[in-house]
C-alpha positions in Angstrom: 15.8 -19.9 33.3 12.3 -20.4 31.9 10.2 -17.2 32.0 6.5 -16.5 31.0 3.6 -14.8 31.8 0.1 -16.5 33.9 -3.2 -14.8 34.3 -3.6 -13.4 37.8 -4.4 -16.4 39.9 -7.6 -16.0 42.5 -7.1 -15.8 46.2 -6.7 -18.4 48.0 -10.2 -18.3 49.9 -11.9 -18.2 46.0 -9.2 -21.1 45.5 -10.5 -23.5 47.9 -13.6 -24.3 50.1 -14.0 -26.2 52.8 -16.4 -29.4 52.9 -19.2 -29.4 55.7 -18.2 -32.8 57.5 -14.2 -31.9 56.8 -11.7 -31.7 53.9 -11.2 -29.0 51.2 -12.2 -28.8 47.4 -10.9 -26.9 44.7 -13.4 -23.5 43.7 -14.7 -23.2 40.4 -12.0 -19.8 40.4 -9.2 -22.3 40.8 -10.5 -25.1 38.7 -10.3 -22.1 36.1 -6.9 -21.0 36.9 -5.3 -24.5 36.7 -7.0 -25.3 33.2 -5.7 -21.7 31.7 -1.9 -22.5 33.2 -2.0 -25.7 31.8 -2.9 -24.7 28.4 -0.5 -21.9 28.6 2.1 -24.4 29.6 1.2 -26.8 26.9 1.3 -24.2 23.9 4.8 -23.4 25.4 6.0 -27.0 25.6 7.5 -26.2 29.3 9.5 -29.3 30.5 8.3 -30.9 33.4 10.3 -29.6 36.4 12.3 -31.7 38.6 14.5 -30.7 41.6 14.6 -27.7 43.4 13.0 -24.8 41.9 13.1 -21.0 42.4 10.2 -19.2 41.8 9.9 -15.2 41.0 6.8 -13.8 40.7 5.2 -9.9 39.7 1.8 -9.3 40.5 0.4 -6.6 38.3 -3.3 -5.8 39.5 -5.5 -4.8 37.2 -6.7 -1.7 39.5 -5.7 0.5 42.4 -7.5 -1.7 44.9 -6.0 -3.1 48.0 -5.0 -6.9 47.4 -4.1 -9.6 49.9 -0.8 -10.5 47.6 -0.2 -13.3 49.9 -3.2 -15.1 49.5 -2.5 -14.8 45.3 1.1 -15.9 45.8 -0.3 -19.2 47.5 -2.1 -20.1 44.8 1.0 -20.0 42.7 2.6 -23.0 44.7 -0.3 -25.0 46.0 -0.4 -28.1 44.7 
């Protein structure tokens, strides 16, 4: 089992955006996310998966507020 720790990824409306004549793009927010799990995965020299793969995840929210947890757990997983 490999185990570590990510920065709390954006939702998944400040992940993506939609393009006027169709299509989607990837946010700033998630172009930022992606670089700071790659790095993270890099200075751990994580293997590159293959196979099936179970993913746990613990969302720790830096305040009280209500959070759409869904929306942040799809940004774990989208490719």
């Amino acid at each position: 089992m490999i185990s570590f720790n990510l920065p709390m990824a954006p939702t998944i409306n400040h992940y993506y955006g939609n393009r006027p004549h169709g299509g989607k793009f990837i946010k700033p927010a998630g172009v930022a996310f992606r670089k700071e799990v790659a790095v993270i995965v890099k200075a751990l020299g994580l293997p590159t998966l293959t196979g099936r793969v179970r993913l746990g995840v613990k969302i720790s929210p830096a305040t009280r507020a209500r959070q759409d947890l869904d929306n942040r757990l799809k940004a774990c997983w989208t490719p």
